[in-house]
N, C-alpha and C positions, 0 to 999 in steps of 0.2 A: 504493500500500500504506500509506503515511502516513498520509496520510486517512483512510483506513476502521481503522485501528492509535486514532489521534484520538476516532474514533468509540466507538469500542471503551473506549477510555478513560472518554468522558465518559459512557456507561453505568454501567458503574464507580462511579464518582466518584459518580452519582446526582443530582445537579445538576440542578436543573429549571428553572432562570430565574427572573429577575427575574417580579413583579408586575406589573397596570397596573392602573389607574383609569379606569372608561368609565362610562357613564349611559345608563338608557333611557324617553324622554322619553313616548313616543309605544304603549307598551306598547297593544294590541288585545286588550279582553278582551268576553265576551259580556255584556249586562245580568244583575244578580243575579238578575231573575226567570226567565229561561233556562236558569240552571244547571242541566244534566240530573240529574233523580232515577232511582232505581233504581226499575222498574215490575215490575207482580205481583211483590211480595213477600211472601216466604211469611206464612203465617196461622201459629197454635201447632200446631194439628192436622196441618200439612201438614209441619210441622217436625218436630214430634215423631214423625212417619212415617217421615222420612226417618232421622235416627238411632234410633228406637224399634226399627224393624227391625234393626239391626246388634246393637244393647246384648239385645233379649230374644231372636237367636237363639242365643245361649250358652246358655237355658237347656233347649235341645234337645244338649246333653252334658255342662254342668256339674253336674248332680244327681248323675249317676252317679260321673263322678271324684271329688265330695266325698263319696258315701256309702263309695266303695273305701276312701279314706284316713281318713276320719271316724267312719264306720259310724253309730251313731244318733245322735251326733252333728252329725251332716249337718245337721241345719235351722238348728242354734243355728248354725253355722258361718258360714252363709249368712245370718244374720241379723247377724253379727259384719261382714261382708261389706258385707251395707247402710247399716251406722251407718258403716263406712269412707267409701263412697259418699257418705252425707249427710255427711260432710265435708269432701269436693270439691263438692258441690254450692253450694256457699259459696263455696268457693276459685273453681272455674270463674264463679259472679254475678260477684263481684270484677273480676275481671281481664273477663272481659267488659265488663262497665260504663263500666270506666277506659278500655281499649283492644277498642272494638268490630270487631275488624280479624282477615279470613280467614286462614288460617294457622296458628294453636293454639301448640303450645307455640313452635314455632320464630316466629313473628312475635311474641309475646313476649319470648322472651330477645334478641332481636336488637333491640327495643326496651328493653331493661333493662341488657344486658351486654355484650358482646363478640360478634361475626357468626364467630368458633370455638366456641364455648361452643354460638351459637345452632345453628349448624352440625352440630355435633355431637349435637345434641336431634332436629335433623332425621335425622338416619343412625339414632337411632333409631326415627323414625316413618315412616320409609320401611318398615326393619325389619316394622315392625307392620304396616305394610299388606300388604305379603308374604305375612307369615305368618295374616294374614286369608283373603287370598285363598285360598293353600293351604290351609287348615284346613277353611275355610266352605266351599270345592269339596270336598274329601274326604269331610268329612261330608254333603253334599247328596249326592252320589253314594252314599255308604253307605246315606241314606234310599232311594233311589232305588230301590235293589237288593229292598228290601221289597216294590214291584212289580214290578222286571224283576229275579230273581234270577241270572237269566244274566248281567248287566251285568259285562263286567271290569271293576274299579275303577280301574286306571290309568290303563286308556281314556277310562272315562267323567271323570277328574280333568282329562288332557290336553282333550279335548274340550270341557267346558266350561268351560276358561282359557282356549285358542281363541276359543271361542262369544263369550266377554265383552270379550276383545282385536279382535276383528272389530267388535262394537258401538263400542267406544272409539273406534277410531282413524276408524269412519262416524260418530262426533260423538255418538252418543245416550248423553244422562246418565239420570242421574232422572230418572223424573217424578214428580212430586208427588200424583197422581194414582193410578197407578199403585202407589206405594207408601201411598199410604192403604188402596188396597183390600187389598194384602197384610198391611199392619198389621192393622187389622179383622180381615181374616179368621184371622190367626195369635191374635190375642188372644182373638178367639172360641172357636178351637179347645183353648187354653189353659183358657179357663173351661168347656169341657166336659170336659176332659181331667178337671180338679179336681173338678168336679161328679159325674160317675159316678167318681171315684176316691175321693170321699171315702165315698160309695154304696157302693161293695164291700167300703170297710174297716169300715165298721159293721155289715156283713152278715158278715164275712170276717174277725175282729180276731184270729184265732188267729198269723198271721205275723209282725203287729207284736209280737204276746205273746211271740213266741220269740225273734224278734231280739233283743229287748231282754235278757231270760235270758240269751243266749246269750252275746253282746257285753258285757255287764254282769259276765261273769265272767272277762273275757280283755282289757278295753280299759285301754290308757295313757292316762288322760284327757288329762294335757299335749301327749304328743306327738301324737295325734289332733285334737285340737283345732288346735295350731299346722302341721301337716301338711295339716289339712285344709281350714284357713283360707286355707294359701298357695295351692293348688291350684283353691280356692274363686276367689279374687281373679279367674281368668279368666271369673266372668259378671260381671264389669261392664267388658269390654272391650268400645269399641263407644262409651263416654261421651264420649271427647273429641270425637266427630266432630260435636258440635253447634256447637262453634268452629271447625270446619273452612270453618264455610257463616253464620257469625253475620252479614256484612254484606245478605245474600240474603233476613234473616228481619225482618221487622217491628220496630220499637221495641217492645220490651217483651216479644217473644218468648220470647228466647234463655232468660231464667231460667225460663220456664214450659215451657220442654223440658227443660232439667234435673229441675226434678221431677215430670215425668208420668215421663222416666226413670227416674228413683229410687224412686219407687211404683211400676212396673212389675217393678222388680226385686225391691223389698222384698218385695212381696204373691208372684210366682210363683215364685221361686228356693229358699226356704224350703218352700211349700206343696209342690212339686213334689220336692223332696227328701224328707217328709215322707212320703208317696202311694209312695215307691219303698222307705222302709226298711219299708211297714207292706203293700205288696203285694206284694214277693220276697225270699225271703231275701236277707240278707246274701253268703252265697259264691256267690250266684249272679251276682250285681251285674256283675261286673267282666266276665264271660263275654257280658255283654250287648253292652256298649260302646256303637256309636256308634248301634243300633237301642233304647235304652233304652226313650222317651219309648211307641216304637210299640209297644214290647212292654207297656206300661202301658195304652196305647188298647185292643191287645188284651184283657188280662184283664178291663178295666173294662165294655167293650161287647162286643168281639168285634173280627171281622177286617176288618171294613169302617172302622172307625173307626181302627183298626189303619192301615191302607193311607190312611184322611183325612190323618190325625197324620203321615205320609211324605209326601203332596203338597206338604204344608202346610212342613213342614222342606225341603223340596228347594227351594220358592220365596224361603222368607224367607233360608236360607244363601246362596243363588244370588242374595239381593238383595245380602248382604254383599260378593259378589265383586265383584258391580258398581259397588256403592262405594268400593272398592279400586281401582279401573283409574279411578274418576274422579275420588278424593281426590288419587292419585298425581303427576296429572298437574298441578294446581294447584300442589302442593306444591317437586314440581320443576323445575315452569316460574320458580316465585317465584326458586328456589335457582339455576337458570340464568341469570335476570336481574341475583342479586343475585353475579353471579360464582363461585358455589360449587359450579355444575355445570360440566359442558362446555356450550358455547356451541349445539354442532350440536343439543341435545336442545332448543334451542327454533325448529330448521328446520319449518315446517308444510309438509305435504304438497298439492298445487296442488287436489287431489281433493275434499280433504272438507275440509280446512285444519286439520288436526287436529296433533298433534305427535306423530306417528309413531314417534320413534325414543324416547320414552318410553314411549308400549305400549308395543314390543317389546321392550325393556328390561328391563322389566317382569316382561311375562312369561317371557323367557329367566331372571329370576332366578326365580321363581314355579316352571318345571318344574324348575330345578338343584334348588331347595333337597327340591322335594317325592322328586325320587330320592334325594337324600344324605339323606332320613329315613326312605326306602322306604316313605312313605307313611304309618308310624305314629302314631298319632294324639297318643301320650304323647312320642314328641321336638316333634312338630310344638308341641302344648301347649306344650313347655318352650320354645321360640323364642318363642312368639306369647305368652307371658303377662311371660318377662323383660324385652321392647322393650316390651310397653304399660306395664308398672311402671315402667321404667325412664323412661319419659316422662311419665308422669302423677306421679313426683317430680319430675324435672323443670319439672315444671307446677307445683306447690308450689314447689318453691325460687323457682322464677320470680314468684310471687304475694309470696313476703316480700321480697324484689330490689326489686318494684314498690310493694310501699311504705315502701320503704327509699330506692331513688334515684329513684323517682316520684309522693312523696307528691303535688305539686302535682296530678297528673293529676284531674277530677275524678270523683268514682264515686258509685256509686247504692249499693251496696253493700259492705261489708269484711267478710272473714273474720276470725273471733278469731285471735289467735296459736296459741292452743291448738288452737286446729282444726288450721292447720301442722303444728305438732308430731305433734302425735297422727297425721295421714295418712303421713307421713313415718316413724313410729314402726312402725306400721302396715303400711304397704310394704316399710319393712327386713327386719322380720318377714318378709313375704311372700318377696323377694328369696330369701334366706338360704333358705327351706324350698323353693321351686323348685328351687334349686341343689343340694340334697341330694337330691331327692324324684328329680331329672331329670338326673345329671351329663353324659350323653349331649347331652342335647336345649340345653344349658346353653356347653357346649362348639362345638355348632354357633352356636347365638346367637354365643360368642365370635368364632366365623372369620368369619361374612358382617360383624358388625359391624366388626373391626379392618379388614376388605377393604374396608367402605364409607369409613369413618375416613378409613383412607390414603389413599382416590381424593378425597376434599372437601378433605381438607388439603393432600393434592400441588395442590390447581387454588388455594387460598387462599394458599397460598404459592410460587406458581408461578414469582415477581417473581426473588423471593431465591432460588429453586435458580436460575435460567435464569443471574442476575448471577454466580453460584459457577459454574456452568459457563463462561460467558462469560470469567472469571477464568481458570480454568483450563485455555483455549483461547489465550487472550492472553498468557500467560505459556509454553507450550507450545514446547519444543524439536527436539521429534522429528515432526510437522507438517509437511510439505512447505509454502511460501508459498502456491502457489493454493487450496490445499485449508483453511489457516488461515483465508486471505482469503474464501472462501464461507464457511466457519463462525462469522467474526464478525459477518458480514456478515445469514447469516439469524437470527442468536441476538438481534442487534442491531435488527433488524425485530420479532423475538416482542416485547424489551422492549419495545419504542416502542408496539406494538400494547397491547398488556395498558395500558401505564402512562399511555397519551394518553386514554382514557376519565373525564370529566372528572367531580364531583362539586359540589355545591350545599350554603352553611350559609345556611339563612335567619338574620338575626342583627337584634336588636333593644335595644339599650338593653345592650349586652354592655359588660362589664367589659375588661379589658386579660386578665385571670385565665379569665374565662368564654370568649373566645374563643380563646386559648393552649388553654383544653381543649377545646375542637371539634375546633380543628388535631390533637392529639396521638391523639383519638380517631378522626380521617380516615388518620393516617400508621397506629396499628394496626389499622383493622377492612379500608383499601379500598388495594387495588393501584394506586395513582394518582399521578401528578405535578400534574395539578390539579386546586386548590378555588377554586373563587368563593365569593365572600360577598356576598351580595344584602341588601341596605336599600331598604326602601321605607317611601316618605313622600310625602303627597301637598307640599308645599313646602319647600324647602331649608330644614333647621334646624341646629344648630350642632353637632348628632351626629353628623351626614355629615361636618362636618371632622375630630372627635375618631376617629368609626369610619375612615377614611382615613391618620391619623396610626399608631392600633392595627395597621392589616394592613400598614404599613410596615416597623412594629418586628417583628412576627410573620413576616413574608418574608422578613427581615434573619437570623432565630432559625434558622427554617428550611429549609435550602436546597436538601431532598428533596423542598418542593412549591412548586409557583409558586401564590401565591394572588394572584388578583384582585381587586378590589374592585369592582361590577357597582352603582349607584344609580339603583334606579329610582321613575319617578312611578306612586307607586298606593297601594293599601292592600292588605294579606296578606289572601288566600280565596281557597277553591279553585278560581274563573274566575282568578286572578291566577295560582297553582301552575301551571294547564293553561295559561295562556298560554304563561310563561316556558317550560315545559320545551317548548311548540313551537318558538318562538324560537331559544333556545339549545342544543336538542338534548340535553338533559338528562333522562333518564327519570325520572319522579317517585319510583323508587324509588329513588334517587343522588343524593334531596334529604334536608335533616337539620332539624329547628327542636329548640329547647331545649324542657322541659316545659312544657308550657301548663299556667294557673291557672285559677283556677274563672269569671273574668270572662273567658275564650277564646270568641268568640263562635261559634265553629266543631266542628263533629262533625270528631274524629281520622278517623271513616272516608272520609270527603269529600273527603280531601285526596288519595285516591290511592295511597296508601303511602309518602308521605312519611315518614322513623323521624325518631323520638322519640331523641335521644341523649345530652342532658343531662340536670340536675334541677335547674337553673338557673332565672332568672325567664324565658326562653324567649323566646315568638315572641307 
């Protein structure tokens, strides 16, 4: 009982051991012209597919909610909308440029700030992808009904989050391919939509003549406009997913998906709002709901185009879903690795070797959320537009962050400050009018997100509740001994497990200052008792004695991590990152370098995911 009492203690106590000093002489890496590149990467057009799809099928419901809350104000709205957009579009080049790496907001902040903060960015774009999925199935099914009016909608909801959960976890993503042809063909159907719709209203100008009478004697310009703007903000959800997939996409890409995005929205979200205040009344708008688009096919042509305009919205929302079951899974596989999920959500199944228990995950959140909204489409709105706000400032603050404590990074591009500001101003705005417009839909957003919160932060700070338990065990009077002795015993195991996972500073030319803050920034972002610190040089220079002297003092300071000193012969690149973390069993995303400068001879995406943790003179 002693012993294991001992044990118990030195948990506690937190004590990680002394440091050692080792070298490694003989490191195996491949020649640099070997080093595997990323093959078929995408083109702009294939890119632009794949999130163009997501971003323009908002505009298969957002006209309608902007002209209920707007009324003929609707188009300026949606043009207030686009200049916001061409805001981010700046912001999103930026931080692209500097850090070309999959992920989006959350592998940003997690390179800029703190892995809670980043954590936390993520629980919102889980959030968002959710409420993607639920929305964009609800409304495809709604189009659906235009042909099969029989279709139950819950049915067809459940069904086809089923249908997309089945493809997931059998492995199939995008295709590139595949969603060109849906792009095309949705853009097309757009430019016919507009084209006989602008047809009718120059035949037909009597509806536009009265709305505006009508409206014009009875509207709040302010609060129309700012009601309308906020509710608006939901057709440009769908923007960030082109940083979801940036390392997949050619050099030079990524900004040219941004703005075929942004012209996509500018030109159709306005026009299409336009085409609806000037071809039905105003009180009839809201009665329409999620069949808008097709009751506009209708008036414009008739019922066959009618029933186009509904294939057409059942494929491009039903592309949305399937986006969702495969952003998701990226995003939480990353969060798994980097400790912030559970461990089992990165078990692959022997079948298809897919991560299974992320589907299903998935989608058991995906049917919960869509019963506790009964399926309406204005709470659903209210969830899915406050998580994508909520992240896309996110995304802003994370873009001032980065060149704030990562100026050195180098970039192709910077956003003005004022761009910041203003997007940020802009979405407050937004924020604030969802939350009045939607208190309902606002309130649920509050409960899945505080339930997701609590489950990322109970796993991030798993270390310190288990040692407060363990405390409170060890201290423990009323305990029988055997039953004590099994509960320090497995409490004592969980620590050892969580905190024996080891961690990597590449270090370079570091200060006594500079590596005391790598350390500080390992003890709060990672559950761990050890860091190594790795130097490499191809022949012993008098750094290696000074760096050796440094993690002495720092061990000495420390004594919640045992740090290493690990010297080895080579030069830093990413055959050297993939060696090491063979070697030493170190996942490259548990490896850290200081900012690199503009003489970095190296792509940030190359390295694996190695983070970025200082703004220091780096690696």
């Amino acid at each position: 009982m002693d012993k294991k009492i001992n044990f118990s203690e030195e948990a506690i106590s937190e004590f990680a051991g002394k440091g050692i000093v080792s070298s490694i002489d003989d490191l195996k890496t491949r020649p640099e012209s070997s080093e595997p590149e990323h093959k078929n990467l995408l083109g702009e057009w294939s890119s632009t597919a794949i999130c163009g799809n997501d971003i323009t099928s908002s505009c298969l419901y957002v006209s309608a909610l902007a002209i209920t809350q707007a009324g003929i104000l609707a188009p300026i709205v949606l043009a207030i909308v686009g200049i916001t957009l061409y805001f981010f579009r700046k912001i999103y080049s930026e931080v692209g440029s500097a850090l070309p790496l999959n992920g989006g907001t959350y592998t940003l902040l997690l390179n800029t700030t703190s892995k809670k903060i980043a954590a936390a960015a993520a629980g919102l774009t889980i959030l968002s992808y959710v409420a993607t999925a639920v929305i964009s199935s609800s409304e495809a099914i709604h189009y659906l009904k235009v042909i099969v009016p029989s279709l139950d909608p819950t049915t067809g909801v459940l069904a086809l989050l089923g249908f997309f959960a089945f493809l997931a976890v059998l492995g199939i993503g995008e295709s590139a391919k595949v969603a060109i042809c849906i792009f095309v063909f949705h853009i097309l159907t757009l430019i016919a939509l507009v084209g006989s719709g602008l047809m009718f209203v120059i035949m037909n100008p009597s509806i536009l003549i009265d709305n505006f009478r009508l409206d014009l004697e009875n509207i709040n310009w302010m609060k129309s406009l700012i009601l309308g703007f906020s509710i608006s903000l939901l057709g440009i959800s769908g923007f960030e997913s082109s940083a979801n997939f940036i390392e997949e996409q050619k050099s030079g890409v990524f900004p040219k998906t941004l703005r075929n995005m942004w012209i996509a929205v500018m030109i159709f979200n306005p026009l299409i709002a336009l085409l609806g205040i000037s071809m039905v009344p105003l009180r009839d708008v809201s009665g329409l709901g999620e069949g808008f688009l097709s009751h506009l096919g209708s008036l414009s042509i008739g019922d066959g185009f009618s029933q186009w305009i509904a294939v057409n919205a059942f494929l491009v929302l039903s592309g949305a879903v399937l986006t969702s079951f495969v952003g998701i899974q990226g995003l939480v596989r990353r969060m798994s690795m980097d400790r912030c999920m559970p461990d089992i959500l990165l078990v692959q199944n022997k079948w298809r070797g897919t991560n299974h228990w992320i589907i299903l995950g998935f989608l058991a959140t995906c049917i919960s959320i869509y019963f506790v909204t009964s399926g309406k489409t204005t709470d659903l709105a209210g969830v899915y537009t406050l998580s994508f706000l909520f992240v896309m400032s996110f995304f802003a603050i994370g873009n001032a962050i980065l060149k704030l404590r990562r100026a050195r990074l180098p970039r192709e591009t910077k956003a003005p400050w004022s761009y910041i500001f203003g997007s940020l101003t802009l979405l407050g705005v937004g924020v604030l009018g969802n939350i009045y417009l939607n208190p309902k839909g606002s309130l649920i957003f509050l409960t899945y997100f505080v339930v997701t919160l609590a489950l990322i932060m109970f796993l991030l700070l798993r270390t310190s509740l288990l040692r407060i338990l363990l405390l409170a065990v060890h201290y423990s009077v009323s305990l029988l001994p055997p039953i004590k002795l099994k509960l320090v015993e497995n409490l004592f195991d969980l620590i050892k497990k969580v905190t024996s996972v080891p961690v990597l500073y590449f270090s370079k030319n570091d200060t006594l200052a500079t590596l005391n803050e790598a350390v500080q920034y390992v003890l709060k972002n990672e559950q761990t008792k050890n860091l190594t610190v790795c130097y490499l040089s191809q022949e012993k220079d008098k750094y290696a004695d000074q760096l050796s002297n440094y993690v002495q003092i720092i061990d000495e300071i420390y004594p919640k991590l045992k740090i290493d000193l690990i010297l080895v012969n080579g030069i830093f690149s990413p055959n050297t990152v993939g060696a090491l973390s063979n070697r030493l069993n170190i996942q490259k995303n548990r490896m850290f370098i200081g900012s690199p400068g503009g003489s970095f001879p190296h792509r940030i995406e190359k390295l694996g995911g190695v983070r970025v943790i200082l703004s220091g003179d780096g690696t």
